[in-house]
ZALUMVO-448236 format. One record per residue (C-alpha): residue number from 1; residue in one letter; z, y negated, x. Coordinates in steps of 0.05 Angstrom, whole numbers, always signed. Layout:
BEGIN
<NUM,'A',<Z,Y,X>> ...
This chain:
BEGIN
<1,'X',<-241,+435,-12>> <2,'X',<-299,+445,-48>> <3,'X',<-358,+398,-51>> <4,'X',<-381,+354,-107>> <5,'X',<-424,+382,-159>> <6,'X',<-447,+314,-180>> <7,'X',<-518,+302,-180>> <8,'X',<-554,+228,-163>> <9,'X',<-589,+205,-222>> <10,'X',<-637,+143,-205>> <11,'X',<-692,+122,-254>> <12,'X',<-762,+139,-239>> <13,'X',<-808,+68,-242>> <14,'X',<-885,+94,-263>> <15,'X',<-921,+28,-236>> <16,'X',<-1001,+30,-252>> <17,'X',<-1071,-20,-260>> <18,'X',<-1077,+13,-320>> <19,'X',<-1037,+58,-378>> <20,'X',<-1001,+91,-331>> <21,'X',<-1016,+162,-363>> <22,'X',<-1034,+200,-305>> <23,'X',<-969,+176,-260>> <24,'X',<-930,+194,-325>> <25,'X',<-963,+265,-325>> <26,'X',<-959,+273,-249>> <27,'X',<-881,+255,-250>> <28,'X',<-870,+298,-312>> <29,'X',<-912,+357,-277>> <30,'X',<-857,+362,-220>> <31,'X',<-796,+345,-255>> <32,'X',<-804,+405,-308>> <33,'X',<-794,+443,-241>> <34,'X',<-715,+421,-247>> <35,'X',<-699,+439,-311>> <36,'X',<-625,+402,-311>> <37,'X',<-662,+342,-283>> <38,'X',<-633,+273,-321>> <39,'X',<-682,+224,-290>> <40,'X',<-701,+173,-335>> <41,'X',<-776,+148,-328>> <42,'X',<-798,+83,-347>> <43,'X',<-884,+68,-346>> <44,'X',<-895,+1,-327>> <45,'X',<-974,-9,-334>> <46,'X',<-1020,-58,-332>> <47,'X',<-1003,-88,-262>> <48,'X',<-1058,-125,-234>> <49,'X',<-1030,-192,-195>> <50,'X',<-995,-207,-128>> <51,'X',<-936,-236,-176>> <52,'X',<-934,-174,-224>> <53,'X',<-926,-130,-163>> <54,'X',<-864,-179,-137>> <55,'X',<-835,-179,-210>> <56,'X',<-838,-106,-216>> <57,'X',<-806,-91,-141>> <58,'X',<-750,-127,-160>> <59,'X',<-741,-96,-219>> <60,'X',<-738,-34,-184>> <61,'X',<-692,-59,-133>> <62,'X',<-640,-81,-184>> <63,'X',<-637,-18,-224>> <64,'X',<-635,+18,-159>> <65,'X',<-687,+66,-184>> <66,'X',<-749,+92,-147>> <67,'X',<-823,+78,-148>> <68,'X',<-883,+116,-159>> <69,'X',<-951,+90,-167>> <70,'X',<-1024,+109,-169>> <71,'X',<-1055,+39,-158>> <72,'X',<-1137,+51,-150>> <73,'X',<-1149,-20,-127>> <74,'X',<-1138,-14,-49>> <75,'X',<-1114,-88,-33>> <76,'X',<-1064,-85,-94>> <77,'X',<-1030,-25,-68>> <78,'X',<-1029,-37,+7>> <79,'X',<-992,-105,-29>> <80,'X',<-942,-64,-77>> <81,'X',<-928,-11,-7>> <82,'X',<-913,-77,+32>> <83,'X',<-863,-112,-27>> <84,'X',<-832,-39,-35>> <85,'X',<-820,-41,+46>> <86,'X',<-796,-111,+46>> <87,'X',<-753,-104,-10>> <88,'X',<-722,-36,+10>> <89,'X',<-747,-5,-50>> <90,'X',<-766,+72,-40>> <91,'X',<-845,+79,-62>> <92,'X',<-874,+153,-75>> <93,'X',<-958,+135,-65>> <94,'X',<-996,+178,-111>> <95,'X',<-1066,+151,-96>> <96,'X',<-1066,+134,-30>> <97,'X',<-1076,+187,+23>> <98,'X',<-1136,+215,-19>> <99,'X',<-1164,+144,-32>> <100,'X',<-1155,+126,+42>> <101,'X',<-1185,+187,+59>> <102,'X',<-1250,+179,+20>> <103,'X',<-1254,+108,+43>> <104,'X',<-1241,+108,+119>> <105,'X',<-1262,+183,+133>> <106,'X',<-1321,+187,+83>> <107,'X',<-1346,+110,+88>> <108,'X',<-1346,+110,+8>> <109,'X',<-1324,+44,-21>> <110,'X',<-1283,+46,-92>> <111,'X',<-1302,-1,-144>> <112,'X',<-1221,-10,-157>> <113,'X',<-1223,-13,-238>> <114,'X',<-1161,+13,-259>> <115,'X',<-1162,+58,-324>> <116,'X',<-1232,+76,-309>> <117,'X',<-1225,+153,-319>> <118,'X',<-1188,+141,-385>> <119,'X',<-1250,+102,-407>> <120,'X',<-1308,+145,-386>> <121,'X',<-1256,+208,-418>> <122,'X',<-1242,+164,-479>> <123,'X',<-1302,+198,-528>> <124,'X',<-1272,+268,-497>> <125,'X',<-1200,+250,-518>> <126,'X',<-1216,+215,-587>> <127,'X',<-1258,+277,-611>> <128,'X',<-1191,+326,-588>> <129,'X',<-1143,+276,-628>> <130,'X',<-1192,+284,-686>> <131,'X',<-1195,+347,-687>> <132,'X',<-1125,+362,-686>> <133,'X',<-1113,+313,-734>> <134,'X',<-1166,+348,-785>> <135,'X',<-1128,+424,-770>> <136,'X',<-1067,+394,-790>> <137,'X',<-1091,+367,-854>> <138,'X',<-1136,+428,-872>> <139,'X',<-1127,+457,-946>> <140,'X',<-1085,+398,-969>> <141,'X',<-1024,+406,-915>> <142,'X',<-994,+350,-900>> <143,'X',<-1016,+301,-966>> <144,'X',<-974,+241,-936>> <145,'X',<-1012,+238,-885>> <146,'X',<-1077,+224,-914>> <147,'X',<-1073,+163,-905>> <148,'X',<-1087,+173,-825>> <149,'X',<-1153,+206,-850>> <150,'X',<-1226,+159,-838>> <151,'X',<-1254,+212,-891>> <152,'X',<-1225,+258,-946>> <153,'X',<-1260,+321,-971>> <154,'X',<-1244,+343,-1046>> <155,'X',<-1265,+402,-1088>> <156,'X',<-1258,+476,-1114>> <157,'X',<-1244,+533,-1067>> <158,'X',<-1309,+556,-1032>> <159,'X',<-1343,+487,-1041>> <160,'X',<-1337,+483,-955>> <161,'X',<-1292,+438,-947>> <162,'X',<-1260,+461,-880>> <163,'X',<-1325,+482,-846>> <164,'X',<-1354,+409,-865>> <165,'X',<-1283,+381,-844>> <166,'X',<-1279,+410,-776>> <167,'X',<-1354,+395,-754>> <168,'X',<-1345,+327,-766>> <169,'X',<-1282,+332,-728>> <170,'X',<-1322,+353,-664>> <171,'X',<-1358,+283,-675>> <172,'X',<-1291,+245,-677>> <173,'X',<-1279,+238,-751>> <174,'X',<-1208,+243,-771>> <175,'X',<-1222,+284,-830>> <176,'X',<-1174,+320,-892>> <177,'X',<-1192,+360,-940>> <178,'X',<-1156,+370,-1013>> <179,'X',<-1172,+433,-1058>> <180,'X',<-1178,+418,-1126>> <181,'X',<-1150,+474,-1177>> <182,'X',<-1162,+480,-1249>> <183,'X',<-1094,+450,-1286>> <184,'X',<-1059,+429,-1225>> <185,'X',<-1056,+358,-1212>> <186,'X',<-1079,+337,-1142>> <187,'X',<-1034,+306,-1093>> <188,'X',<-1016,+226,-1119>> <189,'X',<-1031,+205,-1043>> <190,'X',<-1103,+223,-1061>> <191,'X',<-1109,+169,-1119>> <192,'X',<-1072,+115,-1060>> <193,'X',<-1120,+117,-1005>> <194,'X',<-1194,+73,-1009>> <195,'X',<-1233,+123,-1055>> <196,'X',<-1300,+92,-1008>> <197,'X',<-1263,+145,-955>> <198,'X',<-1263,+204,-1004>> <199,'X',<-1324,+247,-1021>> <200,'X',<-1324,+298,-1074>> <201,'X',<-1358,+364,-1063>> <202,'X',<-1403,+383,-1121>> <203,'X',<-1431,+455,-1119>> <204,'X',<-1475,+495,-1172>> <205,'X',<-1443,+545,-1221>> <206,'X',<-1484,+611,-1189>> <207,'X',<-1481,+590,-1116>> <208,'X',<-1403,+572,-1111>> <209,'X',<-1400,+649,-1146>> <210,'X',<-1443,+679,-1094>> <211,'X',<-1400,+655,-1040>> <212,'X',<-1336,+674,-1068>> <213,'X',<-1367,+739,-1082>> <214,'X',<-1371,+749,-1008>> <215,'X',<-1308,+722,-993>> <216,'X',<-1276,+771,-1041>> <217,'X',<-1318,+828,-995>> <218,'X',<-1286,+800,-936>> <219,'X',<-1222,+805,-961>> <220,'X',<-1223,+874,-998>> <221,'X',<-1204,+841,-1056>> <222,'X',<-1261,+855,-1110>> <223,'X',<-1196,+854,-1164>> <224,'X',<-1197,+786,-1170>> <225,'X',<-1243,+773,-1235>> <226,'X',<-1216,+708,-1251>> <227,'X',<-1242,+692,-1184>> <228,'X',<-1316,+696,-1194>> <229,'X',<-1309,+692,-1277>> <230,'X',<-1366,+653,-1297>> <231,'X',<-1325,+611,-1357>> <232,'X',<-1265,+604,-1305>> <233,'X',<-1310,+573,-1247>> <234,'X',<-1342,+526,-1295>> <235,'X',<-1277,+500,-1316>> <236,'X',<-1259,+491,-1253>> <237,'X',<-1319,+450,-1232>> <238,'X',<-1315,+406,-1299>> <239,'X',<-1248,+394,-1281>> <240,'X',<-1265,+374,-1197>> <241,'X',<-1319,+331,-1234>> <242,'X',<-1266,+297,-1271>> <243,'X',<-1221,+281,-1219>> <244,'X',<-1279,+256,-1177>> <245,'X',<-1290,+206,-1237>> <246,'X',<-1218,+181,-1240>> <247,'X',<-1222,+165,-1167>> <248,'X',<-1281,+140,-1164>> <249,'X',<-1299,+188,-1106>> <250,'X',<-1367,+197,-1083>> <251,'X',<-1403,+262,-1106>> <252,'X',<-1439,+302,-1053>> <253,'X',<-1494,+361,-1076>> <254,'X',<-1476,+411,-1026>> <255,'X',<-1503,+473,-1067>> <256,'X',<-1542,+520,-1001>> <257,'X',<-1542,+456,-958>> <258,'X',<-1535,+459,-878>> <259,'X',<-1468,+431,-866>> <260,'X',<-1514,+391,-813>> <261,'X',<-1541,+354,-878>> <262,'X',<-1484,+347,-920>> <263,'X',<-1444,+320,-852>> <264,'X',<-1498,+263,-841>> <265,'X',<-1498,+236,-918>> <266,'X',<-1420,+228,-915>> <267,'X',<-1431,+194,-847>> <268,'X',<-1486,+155,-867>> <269,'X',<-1434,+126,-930>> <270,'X',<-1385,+112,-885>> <271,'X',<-1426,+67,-835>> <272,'X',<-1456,+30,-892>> <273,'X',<-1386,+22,-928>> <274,'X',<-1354,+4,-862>> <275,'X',<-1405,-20,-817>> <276,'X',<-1410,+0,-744>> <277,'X',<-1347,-8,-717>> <278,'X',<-1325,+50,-741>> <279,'X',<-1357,+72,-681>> <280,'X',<-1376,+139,-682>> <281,'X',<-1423,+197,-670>> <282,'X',<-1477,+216,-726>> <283,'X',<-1483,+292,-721>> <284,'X',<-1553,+322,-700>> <285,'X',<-1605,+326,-761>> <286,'X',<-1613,+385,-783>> 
């Protein structure tokens, strides 16, 4: 007779000092090896106490699941290993042959703060979120989600609104940007958001020409006359200017400015507006 097929499916217990992200990703890592894998995983983080530990091994124990853990603080996990052992609870120790290692072999002593990578990689991690946060809102994608955004670019094509958008993104500004075209009404969300947050790009007549002009070269597309049409582009900036007055938005000059410059006065708003807390990173001066 032929044997079962049925596969053992126990739940997978992530037990960790802090968030528990890197026993999630190290668990996650291996099972994506077994593609018809079923294991459910449950992070428990934030265990820091003799009595957590306890509570959490018989939790384990009752769902009859396994545990994995990368405790940094040495006494707490030689005290989870021994509650796992006493309890009958199967333990999977992510930390501890390395830590033990570095600590008996090495004679280095850990200073057993849990989370501590995830802090010192917190600036890292906040400027990647921001960043993709400000791709995915580039060119007005996305208006619902504007209100996710700490600042809001608006004006004509050409103005520089992504270029502005993503540098500030690589200081950890979530950042959207809304173009603005002649006769179509912007995006409602726009109007719904704290117009302190949104800064409109203002941009002289010749210059905003002069850099279409090129973009047109880049393009191979000198057709386009209405493009660069000097009664066309002014109606287009009378009418940004006129949305920036309905919202109330703050008007930026950025006519042949560094984006270095322009970047530092939105900053500079939002700090006053919002005060320090809202941490973040001033760009260089240009």
């Amino acid at each position: 007779m032929a044997q079962s097929s049925v596969k053992k499916v126990v739940p997978i217990y992530v037990v960790s000092g802090g968030r528990g992200v890197a026993g999630h990703t190290m668990v996650n890592s291996l099972l994506i090896q077994y593609p018809e894998n079923k294991f459910p995983i449950v992070v428990i983080p934030n265990i820091q106490t003799p009595e957590k530990i306890e509570e959490t091994v018989l939790k384990v124990k009752k769902a009859n699941g396994v545990l994995t853990h990368t405790m940094v603080n040495t006494k707490l996990r030689q005290i989870l290993i021994e509650s796992c052992n006493r309890n009958g609870v199967k333990e999977i120790d992510f930390m501890g042959g390395l830590a033990n290692f570095i600590e008996q072999d090495l004679g280095m002593e850990s200073v057993n703060v849990p989370g501590l990578y995830s802090r010192i990689n917190s600036l890292y991690f906040e400027r990647i979120e921001a960043i993709e946060y400000t791709m995915s809102q580039d060119d007005g994608i996305n208006p619902e989600r504007l209100k996710g955004a700490e600042i809001i670019l608006a004006g004509v094509s050409r103005s520089g609104k992504t270029p502005l958008s993503v540098y500030m993104s690589m200081f950890g500004w979530k950042v959207a940007n809304v173009p603005l075209v002649f006769g179509l009404e912007p995006p409602p969300e726009l109007f719904q958001i704290d117009p302190r947050r949104v800064f409109g790009l203002s941009i002289k007549i010749n210059y905003l020409i002069s850099q279409r002009h090129k973009r047109l070269a880049q393009m191979r597309n000198l057709n386009n006359q209405s493009y660069i049409d000097q009664a066309a582009v002014r109606n287009e900036i009378r009418y940004a200017d006129m949305i920036f007055e309905r919202g109330h938005f703050t008007k930026i000059n950025v006519t042949n400015k560094p984006i270095e410059t322009s970047a530092n006065e939105i900053i500079g708003h939002i700090s006053d507006r919002f005060g320090q807390q809202e941490r973040k990173h001033q760009a260089p001066e240009a």
